[in-house]
C-alpha positions as CSV (number, residue, x, y, z in Angstrom):
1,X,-25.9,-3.6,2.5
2,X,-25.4,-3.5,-1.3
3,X,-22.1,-3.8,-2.6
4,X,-20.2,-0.6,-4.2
5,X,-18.8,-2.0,-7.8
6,X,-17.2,-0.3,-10.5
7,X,-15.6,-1.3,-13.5
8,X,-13.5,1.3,-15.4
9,X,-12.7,-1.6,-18.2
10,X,-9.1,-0.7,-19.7
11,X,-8.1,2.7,-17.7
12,X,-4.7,4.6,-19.1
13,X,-2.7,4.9,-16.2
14,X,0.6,6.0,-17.3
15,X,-0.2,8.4,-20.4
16,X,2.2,8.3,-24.0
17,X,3.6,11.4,-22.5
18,X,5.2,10.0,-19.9
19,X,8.8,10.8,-21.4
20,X,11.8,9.6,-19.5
21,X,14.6,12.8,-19.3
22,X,17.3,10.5,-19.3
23,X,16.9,7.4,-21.7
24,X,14.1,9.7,-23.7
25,X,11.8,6.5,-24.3
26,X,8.1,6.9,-24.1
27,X,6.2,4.8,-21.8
28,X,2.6,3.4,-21.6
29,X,0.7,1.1,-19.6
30,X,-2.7,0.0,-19.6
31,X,-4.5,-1.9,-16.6
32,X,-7.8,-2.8,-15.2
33,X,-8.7,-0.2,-12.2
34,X,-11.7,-2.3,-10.7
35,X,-13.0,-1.5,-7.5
36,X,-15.4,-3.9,-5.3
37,X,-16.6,-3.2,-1.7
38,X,-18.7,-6.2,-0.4
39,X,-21.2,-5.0,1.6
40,X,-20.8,-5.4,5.7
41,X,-23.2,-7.5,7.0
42,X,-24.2,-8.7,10.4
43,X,-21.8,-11.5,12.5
44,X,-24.9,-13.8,13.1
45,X,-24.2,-17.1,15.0
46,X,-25.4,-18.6,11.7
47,X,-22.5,-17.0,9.5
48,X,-20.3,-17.5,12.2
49,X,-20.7,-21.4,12.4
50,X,-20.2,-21.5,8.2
51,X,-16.7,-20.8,8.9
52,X,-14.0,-23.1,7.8
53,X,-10.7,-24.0,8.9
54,X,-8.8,-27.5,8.6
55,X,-9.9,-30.7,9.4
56,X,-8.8,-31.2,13.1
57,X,-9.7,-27.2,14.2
58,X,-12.6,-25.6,15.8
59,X,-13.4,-21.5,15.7
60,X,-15.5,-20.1,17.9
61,X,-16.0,-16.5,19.5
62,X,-13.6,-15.6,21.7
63,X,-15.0,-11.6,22.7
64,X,-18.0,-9.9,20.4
65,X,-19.6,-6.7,20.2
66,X,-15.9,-5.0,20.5
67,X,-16.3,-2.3,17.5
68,X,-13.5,-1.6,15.5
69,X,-11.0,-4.4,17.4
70,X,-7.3,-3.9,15.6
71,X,-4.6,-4.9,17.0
72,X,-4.0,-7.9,19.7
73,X,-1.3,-8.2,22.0
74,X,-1.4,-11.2,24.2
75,X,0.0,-10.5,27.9
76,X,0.2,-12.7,30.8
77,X,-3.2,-11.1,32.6
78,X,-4.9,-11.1,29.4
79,X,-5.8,-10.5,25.9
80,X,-5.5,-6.5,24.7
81,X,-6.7,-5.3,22.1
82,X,-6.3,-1.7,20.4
83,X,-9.6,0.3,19.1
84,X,-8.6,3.2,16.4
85,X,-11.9,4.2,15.7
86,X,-12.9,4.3,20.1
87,X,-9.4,5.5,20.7
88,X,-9.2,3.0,23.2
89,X,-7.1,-0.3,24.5
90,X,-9.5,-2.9,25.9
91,X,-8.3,-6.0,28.2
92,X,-10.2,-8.9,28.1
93,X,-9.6,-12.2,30.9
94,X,-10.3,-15.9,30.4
95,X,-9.8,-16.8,34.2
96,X,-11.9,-19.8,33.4
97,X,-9.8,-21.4,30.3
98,X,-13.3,-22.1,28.4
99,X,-11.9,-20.5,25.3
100,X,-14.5,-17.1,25.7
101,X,-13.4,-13.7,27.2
102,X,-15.1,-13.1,30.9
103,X,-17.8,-10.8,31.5
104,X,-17.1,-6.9,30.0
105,X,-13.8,-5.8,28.5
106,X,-12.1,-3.2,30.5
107,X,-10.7,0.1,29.1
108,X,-6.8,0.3,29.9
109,X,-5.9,3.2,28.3
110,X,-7.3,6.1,26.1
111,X,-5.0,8.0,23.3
112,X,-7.1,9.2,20.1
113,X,-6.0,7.0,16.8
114,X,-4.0,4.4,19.2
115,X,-3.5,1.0,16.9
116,X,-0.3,-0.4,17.4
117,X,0.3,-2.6,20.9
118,X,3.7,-4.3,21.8
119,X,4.5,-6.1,25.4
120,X,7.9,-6.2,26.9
121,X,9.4,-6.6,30.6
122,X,5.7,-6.0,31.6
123,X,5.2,-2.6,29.8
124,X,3.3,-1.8,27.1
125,X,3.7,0.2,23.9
126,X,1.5,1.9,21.9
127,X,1.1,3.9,18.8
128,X,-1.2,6.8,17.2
129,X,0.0,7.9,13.7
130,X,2.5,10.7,15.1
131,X,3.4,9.4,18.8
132,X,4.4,6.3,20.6
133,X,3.4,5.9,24.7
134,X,5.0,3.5,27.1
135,X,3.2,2.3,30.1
136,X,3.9,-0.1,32.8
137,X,1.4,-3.2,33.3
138,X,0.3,-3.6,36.7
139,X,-0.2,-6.3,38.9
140,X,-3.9,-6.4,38.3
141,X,-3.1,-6.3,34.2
142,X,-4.5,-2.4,34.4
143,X,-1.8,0.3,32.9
144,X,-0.2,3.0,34.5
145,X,-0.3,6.4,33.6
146,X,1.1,6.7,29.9
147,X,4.0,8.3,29.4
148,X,4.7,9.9,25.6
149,X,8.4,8.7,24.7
150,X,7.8,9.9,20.8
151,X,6.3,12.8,19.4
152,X,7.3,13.2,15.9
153,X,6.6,10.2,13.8
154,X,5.9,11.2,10.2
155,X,2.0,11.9,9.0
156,X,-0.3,9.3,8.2
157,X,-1.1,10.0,4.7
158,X,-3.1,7.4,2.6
159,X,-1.0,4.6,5.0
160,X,-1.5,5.8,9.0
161,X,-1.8,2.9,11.1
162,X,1.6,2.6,12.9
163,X,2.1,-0.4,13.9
164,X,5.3,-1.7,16.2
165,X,7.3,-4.8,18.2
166,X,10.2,-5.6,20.4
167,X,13.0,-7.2,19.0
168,X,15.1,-10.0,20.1
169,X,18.0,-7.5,20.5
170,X,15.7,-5.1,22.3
171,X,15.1,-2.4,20.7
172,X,11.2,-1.1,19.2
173,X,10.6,-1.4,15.4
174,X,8.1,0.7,14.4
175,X,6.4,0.3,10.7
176,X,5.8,3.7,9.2
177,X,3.6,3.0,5.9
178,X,3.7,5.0,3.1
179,X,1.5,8.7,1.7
180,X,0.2,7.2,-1.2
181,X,-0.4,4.6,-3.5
182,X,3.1,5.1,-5.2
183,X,5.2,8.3,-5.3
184,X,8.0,9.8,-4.6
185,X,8.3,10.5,-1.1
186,X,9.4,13.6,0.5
187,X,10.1,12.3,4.0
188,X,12.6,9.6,4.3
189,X,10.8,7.4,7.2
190,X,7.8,7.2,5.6
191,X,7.5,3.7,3.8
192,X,10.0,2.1,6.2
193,X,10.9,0.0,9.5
194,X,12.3,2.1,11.8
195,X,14.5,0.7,14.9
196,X,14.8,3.1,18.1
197,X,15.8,2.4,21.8
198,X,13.0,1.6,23.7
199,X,13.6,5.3,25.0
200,X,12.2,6.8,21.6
201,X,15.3,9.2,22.3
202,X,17.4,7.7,19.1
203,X,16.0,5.9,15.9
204,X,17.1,5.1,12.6
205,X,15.5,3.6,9.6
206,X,15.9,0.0,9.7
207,X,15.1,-0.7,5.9
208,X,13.0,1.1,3.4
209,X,10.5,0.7,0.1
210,X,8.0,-1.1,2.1
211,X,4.8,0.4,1.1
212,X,2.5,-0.7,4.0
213,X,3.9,-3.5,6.4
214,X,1.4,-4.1,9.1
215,X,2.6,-7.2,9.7
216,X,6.2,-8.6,10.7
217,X,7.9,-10.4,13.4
218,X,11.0,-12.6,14.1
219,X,11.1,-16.5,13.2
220,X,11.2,-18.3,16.3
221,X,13.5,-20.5,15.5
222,X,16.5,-18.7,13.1
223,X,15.2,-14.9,14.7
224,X,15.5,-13.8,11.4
225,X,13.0,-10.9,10.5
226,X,9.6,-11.1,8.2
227,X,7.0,-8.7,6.9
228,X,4.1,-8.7,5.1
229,X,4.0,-6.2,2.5
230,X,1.0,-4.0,1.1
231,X,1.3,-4.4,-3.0
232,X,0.1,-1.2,-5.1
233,X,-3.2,-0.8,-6.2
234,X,-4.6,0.7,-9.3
235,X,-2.1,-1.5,-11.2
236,X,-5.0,-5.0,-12.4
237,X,-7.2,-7.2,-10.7
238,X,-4.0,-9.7,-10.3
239,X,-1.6,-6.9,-9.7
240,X,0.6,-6.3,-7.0
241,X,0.8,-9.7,-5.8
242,X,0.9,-8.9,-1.5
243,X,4.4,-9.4,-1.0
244,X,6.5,-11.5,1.8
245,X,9.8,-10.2,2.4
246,X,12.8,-11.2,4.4
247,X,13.8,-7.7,6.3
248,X,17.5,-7.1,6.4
249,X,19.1,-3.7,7.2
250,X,19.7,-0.9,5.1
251,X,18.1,-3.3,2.1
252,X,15.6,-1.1,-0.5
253,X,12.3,-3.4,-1.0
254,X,11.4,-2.0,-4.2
255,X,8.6,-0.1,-3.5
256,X,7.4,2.8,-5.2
257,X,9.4,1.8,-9.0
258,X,9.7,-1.9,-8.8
259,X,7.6,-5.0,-7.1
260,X,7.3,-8.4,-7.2
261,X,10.6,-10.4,-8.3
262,X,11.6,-7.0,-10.2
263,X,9.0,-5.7,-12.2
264,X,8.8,-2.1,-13.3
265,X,6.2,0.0,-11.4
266,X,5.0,2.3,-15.1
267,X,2.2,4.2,-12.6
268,X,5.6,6.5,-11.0
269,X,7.4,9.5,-12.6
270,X,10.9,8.0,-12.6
271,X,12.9,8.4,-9.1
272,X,14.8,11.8,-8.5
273,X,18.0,12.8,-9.6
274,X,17.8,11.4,-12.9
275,X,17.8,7.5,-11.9
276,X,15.8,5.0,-14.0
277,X,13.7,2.6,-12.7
278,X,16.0,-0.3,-14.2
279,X,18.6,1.3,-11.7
280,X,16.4,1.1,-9.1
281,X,15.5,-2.2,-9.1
282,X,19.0,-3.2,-9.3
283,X,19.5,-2.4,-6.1
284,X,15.7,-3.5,-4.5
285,X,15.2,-7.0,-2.8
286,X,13.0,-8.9,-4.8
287,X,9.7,-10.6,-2.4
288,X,10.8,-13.9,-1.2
289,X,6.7,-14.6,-2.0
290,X,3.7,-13.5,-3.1
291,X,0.1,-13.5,-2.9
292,X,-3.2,-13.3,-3.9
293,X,-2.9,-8.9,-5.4
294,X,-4.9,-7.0,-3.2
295,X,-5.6,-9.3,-0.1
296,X,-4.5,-6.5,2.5
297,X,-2.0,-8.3,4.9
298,X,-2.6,-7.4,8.5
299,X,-1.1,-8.4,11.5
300,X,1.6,-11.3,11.3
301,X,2.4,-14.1,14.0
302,X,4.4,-16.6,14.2
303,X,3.6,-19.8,16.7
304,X,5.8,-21.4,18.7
305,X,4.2,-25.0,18.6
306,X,2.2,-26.8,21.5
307,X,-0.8,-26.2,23.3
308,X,-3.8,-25.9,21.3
309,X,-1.7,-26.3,18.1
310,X,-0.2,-29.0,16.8
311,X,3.8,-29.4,16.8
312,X,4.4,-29.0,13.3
313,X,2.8,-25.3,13.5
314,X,6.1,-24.4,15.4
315,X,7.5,-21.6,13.2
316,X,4.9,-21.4,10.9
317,X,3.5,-17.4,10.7
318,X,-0.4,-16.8,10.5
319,X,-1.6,-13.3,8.6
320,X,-4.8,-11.4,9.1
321,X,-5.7,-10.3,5.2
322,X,-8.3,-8.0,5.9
323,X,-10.0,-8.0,2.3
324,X,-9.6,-6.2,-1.0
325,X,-11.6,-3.4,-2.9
326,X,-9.5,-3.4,-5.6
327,X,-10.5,-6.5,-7.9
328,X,-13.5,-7.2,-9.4
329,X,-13.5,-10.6,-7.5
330,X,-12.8,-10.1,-4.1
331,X,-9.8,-11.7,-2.1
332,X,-8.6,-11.7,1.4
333,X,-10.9,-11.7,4.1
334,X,-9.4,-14.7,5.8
335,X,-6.0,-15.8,7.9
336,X,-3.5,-17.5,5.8
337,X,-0.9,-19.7,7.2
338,X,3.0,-19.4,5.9
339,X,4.2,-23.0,5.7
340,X,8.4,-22.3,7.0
341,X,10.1,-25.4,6.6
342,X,13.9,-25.2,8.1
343,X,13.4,-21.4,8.7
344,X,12.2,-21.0,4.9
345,X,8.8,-20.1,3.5
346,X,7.7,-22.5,0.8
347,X,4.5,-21.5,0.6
348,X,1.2,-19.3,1.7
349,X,-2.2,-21.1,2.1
350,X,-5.7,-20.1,3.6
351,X,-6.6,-21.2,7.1
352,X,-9.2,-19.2,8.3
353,X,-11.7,-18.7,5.8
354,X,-15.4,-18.2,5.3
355,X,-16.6,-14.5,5.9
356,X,-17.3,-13.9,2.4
357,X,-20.8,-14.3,1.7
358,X,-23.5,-13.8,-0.7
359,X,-21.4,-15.4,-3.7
360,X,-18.6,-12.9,-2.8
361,X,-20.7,-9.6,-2.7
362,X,-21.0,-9.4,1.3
363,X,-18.3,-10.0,4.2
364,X,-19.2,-10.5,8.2
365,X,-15.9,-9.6,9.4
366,X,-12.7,-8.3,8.2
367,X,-9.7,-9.5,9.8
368,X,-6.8,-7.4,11.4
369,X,-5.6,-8.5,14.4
370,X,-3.4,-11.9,15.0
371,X,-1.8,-13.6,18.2
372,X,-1.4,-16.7,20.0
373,X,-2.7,-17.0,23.1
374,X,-0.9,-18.3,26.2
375,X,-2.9,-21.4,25.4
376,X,-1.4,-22.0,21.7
377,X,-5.1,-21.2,20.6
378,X,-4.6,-18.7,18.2
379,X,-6.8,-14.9,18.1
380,X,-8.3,-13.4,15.3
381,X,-10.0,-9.9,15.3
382,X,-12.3,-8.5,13.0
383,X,-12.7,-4.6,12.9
384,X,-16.1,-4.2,11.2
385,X,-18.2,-6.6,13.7
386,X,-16.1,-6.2,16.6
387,X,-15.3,-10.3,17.0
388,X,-12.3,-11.9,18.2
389,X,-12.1,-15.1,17.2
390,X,-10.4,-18.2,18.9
391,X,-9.2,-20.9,16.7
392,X,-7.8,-24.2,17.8
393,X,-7.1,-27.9,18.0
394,X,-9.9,-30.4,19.0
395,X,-6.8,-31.9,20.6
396,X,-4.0,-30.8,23.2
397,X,-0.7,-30.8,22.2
398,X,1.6,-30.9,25.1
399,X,2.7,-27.5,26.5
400,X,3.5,-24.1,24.7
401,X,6.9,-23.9,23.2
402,X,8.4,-20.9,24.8
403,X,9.7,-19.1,21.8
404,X,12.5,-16.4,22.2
405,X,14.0,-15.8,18.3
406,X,17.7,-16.2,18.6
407,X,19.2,-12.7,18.7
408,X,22.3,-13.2,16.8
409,X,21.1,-12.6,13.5
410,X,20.0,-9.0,13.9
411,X,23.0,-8.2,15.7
412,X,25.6,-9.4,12.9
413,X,23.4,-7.1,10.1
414,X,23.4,-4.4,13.4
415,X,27.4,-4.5,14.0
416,X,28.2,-3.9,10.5
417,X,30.4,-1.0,10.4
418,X,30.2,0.0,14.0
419,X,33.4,0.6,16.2
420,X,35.9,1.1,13.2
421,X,37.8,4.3,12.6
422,X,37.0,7.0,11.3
423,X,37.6,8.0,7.6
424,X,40.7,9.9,8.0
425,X,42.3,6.9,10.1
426,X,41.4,3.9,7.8
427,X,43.8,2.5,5.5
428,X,41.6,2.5,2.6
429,X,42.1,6.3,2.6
430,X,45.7,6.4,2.8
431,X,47.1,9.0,1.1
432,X,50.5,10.9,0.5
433,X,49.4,14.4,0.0
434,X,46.9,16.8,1.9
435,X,44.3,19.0,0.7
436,X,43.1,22.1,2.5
437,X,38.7,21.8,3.7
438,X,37.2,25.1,4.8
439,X,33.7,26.3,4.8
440,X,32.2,29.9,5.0
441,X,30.1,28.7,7.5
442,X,31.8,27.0,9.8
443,X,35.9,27.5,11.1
444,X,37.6,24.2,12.5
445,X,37.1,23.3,15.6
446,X,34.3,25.8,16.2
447,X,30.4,25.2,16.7
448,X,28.2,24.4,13.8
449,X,25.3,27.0,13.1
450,X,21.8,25.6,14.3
451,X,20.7,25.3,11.1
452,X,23.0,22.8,10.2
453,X,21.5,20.2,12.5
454,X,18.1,18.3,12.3
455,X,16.8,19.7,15.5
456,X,16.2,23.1,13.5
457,X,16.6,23.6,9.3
458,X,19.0,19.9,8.4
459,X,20.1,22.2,5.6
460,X,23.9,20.6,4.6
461,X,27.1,23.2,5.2
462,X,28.4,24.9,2.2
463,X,32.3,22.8,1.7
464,X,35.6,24.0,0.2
465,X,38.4,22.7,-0.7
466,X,41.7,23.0,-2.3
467,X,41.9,21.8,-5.9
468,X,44.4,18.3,-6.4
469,X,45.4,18.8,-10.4
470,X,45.3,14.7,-10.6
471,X,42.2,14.6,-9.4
472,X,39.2,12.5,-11.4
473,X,36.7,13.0,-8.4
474,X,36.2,13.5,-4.7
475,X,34.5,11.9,-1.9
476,X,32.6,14.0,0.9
477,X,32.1,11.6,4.3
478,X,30.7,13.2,7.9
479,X,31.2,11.3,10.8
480,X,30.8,11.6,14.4
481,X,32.8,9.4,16.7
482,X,30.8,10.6,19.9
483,X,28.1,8.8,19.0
484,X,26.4,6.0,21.2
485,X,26.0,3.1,20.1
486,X,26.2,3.4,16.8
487,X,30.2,4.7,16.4
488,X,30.8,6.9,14.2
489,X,27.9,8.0,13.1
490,X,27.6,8.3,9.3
491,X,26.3,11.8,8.2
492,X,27.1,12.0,5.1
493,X,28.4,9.8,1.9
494,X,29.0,12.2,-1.3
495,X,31.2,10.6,-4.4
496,X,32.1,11.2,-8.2
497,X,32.0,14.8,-6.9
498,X,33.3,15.6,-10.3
499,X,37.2,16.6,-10.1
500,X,36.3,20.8,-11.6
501,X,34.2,21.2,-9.0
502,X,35.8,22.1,-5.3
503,X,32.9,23.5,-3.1
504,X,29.5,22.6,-2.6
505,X,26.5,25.1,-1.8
506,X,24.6,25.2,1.1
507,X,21.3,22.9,1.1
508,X,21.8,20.3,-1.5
509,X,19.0,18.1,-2.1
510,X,18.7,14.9,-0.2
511,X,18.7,11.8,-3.4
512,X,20.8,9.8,-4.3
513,X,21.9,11.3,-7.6
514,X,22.4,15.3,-8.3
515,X,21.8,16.9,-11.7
516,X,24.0,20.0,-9.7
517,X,26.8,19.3,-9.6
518,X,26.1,16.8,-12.4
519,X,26.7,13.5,-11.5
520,X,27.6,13.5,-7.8
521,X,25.8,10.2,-6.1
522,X,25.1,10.3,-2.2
523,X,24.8,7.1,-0.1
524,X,23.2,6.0,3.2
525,X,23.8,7.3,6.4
526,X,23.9,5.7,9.6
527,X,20.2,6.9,10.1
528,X,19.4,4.5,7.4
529,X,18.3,7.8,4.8
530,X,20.4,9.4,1.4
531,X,22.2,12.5,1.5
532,X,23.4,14.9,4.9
533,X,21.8,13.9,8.0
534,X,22.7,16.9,10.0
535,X,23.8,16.7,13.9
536,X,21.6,15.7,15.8
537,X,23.4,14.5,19.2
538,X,20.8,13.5,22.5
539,X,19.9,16.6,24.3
540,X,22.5,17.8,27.4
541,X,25.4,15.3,25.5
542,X,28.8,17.1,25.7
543,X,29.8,18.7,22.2
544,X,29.9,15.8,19.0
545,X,32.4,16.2,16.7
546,X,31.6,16.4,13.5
547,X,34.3,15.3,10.8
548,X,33.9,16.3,7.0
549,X,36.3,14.3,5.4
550,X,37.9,14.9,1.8
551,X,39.8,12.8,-0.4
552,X,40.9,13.2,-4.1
553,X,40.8,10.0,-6.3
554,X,42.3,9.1,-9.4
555,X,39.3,7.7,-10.8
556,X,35.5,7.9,-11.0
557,X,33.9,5.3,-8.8
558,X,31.5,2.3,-9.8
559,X,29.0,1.9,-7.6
560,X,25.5,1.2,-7.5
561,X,23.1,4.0,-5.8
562,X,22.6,4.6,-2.7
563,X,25.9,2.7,-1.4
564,X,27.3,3.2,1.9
565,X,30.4,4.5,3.0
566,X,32.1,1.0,3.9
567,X,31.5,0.3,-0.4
568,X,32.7,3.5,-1.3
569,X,35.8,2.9,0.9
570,X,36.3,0.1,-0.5
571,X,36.3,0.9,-4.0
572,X,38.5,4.1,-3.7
573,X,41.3,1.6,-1.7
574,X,44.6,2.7,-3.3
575,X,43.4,5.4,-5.1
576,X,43.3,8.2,-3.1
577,X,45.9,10.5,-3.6
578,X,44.8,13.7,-1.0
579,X,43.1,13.7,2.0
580,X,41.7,16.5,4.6
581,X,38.9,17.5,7.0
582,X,37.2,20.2,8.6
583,X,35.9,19.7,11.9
584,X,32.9,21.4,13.7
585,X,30.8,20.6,16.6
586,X,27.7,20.6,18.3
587,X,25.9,20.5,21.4
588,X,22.1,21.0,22.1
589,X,21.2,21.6,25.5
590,X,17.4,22.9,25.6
591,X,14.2,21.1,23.3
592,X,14.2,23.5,19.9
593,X,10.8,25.4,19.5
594,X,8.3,24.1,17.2
């Protein structure tokens, strides 16, 4: 098969008439948009013995003749592996320990688009683009019946291969990639890390402005969390380096206005409400590192050491880079190893290299899939071929080092602002005077209107209140303390309300800064998304309580966008000189119709 090639030369892709409203300067960029698909050729035993790893390694053919293999998840009966393209999961045995899959693959389960796989307390999950399925492993390494524990994962888009894990504290992370190449998105969990119960009954988004992370997982040995981040295309043959990040809570990685260690994305309209890019990336994480642009980072996995690797690979993490079409000379198409040294990554080299061919114009395999085996040996799939490959030591080092990431870390950024009072209680609203909070919607202590929560419209309450003369702003915040686990709930963060404004409409948009009423900034909730996160309480819970909570300040606040409502606390400490709330609640006790 010929290669596809083409080479636009130097392509406009932000035009002289992209005008910023706000700072009014005209911006233009110019890049190279090349595009290079090697052609697919055959996995002959000839290709397959050209490729290269270290000195010390061997790679042979674990399973071929598999299709479109995706994902691996390694179980203790067996290797499984996801097919998108079949809609299958496949289980393959190596009863024998000679490094190569016995006899025929076995079908374990069949859901159209399935990709993701994750194994805990002998079940596995699995993920299409829109749902995620729990099923128990049986004795025999077959799967029970699956059972559909999530339904309404956002759309695929340009990004739809879900892809998902256990964590050490337990719950499921679920990557959600983003639409497009870079845009504004309309949805909230798109380009995220979501966290749920292993339920699927709660979830919340874990961190956001990760274009495409396919790969993550949690350092064996500090259990802190890593990713491996899809970087834009369309932007030059060099440009977006793929990105490593450290994944922290509620942190912004940048994605779609800023990337790399800050740089200004010029392909995006600016972000909503009248931010600039500059204010966005002051409050994105910059990568930790970067790689070759356009590599396409797969599955991630980190090895614990031992068995059929060497001792010094213990906490080192392996990537699949499935291959570019975006650069005029193509990169990826090979495992690179992360090199952690004391739990930090210092740097990002090839391992597993080789299926390039034809000086670069024709690939044998793809890679996607990554895991270590219960051997220390560590699988690679390819999902143009349909190989798995099985690299490992020409020597055995000892036995596997078991490798459960300390738990501790997530749960310090998880307990963060959990079992405190709420607003009206906290001494950093303390205030003399009262103010009066009514809505024409909603009478205290009474139910909220359906169409207030997220189970039907999420459209915010209209809010009233009584007009403080010293007043220089107000700040709106919604809790729930019925909430479990996460106590209270944070539905809502509204400030620099300006102080001649004393109701708000029904339905305000959901950014972090409003050109109506001019000026007013909204923060994070505890779901992990800007603006009102209406009720949304389990289905058959008793009545929440919902709190909206008013106080006047004597000043306009400083803080950055999107801050949440422990920062705005803080800052308005000692300046609040009126308080009040309205309080509504809400109880859903039958599925909504769809």
């Amino acid at each position: 098969m010929k290669p596809i090639v083409f080479c636009s030369g130097l392509l406009a892709i932000s035009a002289a008439l992209a005008v910023h409203a706000q700072d009014e300067k005209t911006e233009q960029s110019q890049g190279a948009a090349n595009v290079l698909r090697p052609g697919r050729v055959d996995a002959t035993p000839e290709r397959m013995a050209q490729l290269k790893v270290p000195a010390g390694f061997t790679v042979m053919p674990f399973a071929t003749q598999l299709k479109n293999a995706r994902i691996l998840a390694v179980g203790p009966d067996g290797v499984y592996v996801s097919r998108r393209d079949q809609g299958d999961v496949l289980l393959l045995r190596d009863a024998d320990d000679d490094g190569r899959a016995d006899g025929e693959p076995q079908t374990v389960a069949t859901r159209p688009g399935v990709h993701g796989l994750a194994i805990h307390d002998r079940k596995m999950f699995m993920a299409t683009v829109k749902e995620i399925f729990v099923a128990d492993i049986l004795p025999d390494g077959k799967l029970g019946e699956p059972r559909m524990i999530v339904d309404d994962l956002p759309d695929g888009g340009q990004h739809p291969n879900r892809t998902l894990a256990v964590g050490p504290d337990g719950m499921l992370y679920v990557s959600v990639g983003s639409t497009c190449n870079a845009c504004n998105e309309t949805n909230p969990e798109h380009a995220t890390l979501l966290r749920m119960t292993r339920d699927g009954k709660t979830r919340t988004i874990f961190a956001s402005g990760l274009r495409n992370t396919i790969g993550f997982g949690w350092h064996p040995r500090t259990g802190e969390l890593w990713g491996a981040d899809h970087g834009i295309d369309m932007l030059g043959d060099n440009v977006q380096a793929e990105e490593l990040n450290r994944i922290e809570q509620g942190k912004l990685y940048g994605w779609p206005h800023v990337y790399g260690e800050g740089q200004l994305n010029p392909q995006t309209a600016p972000p909503p409400g009248g931010l600039t890019r500059e204010q966005w990336a002051s409050i994105s994480t910059p990568m930790m590192l970067g790689y070759t642009a356009h590599a396409a980072p797969m599955q991630m996995a980190f090895h614990p050491g031992g068995g059929a690797f060497p001792a010094d690979a213990a906490g080192d993490a392996f990537i699949a880079m499935r291959g570019s079409w975006n650069r005029v000379t193509a990169s990826g198409y090979e495992v690179v190893r992360v090199d952690f040294d004391d739990g930090k990554p210092r740097r990002i080299e090839p391992f597993l290299t080789g299926f390039l061919v034809g000086n670069g114009q024709q690939q044998f395999g793809r890679p996607v899939g990554v895991a270590v085996a219960r051997d220390g040996s560590l699988l690679v799939s390819d999902d143009v071929n349909g190989v798995i490959y099985r690299v490992a030591s020409n020597e055995t080092h000892g036995a596997v080092k078991p490798m459960a990431p300390p738990a501790g870390p997530m749960r310090t950024q998880l307990e963060k602002g959990i079992g405190v009072p709420i607003t009206m209680q906290r001494k950093e609203a303390s205030a003399r005077a009262a103010l009066q909070v009514s809505s024409p919607a909603l009478r205290n202590n009474e139910p909220i209107a359906p169409k207030y929560s997220e189970y039907h419209d999420g459209l915010s309450p209209p809010i009233a209140w009584s007009a403080v003369p010293e007043a220089k702003s107000y700040v709106l915040i919604m809790e729930d303390p019925d909430s479990k686990p996460i106590t209270p709930f944070v539905h809502w963060v509204a400030w620099n309300i300006p102080a001649d404004v004393t109701s708000l409409p029904e339905g305000l948009q959901e950014q972090m800064r409003l050109s109506k009423p001019e000026g007013l900034m909204q923060g994070k909730t505890s779901r992990g998304s800007v603006g009102y996160y209406g009720p949304r309480p389990p289905m058959g819970d008793p009545p929440h309580h919902y709190h909206f909570q008013l106080l006047a300040l004597d000043r306009v606040l400083e803080l950055p966008p999107g801050a949440d409502r422990d920062q705005v606390l803080a800052a308005a400490k000692d300046h609040v000189i009126a308080k009040g709330e309205l309080i509504g609640t809400y109880q859903q006790t039958a599925a909504p119709e769809r």
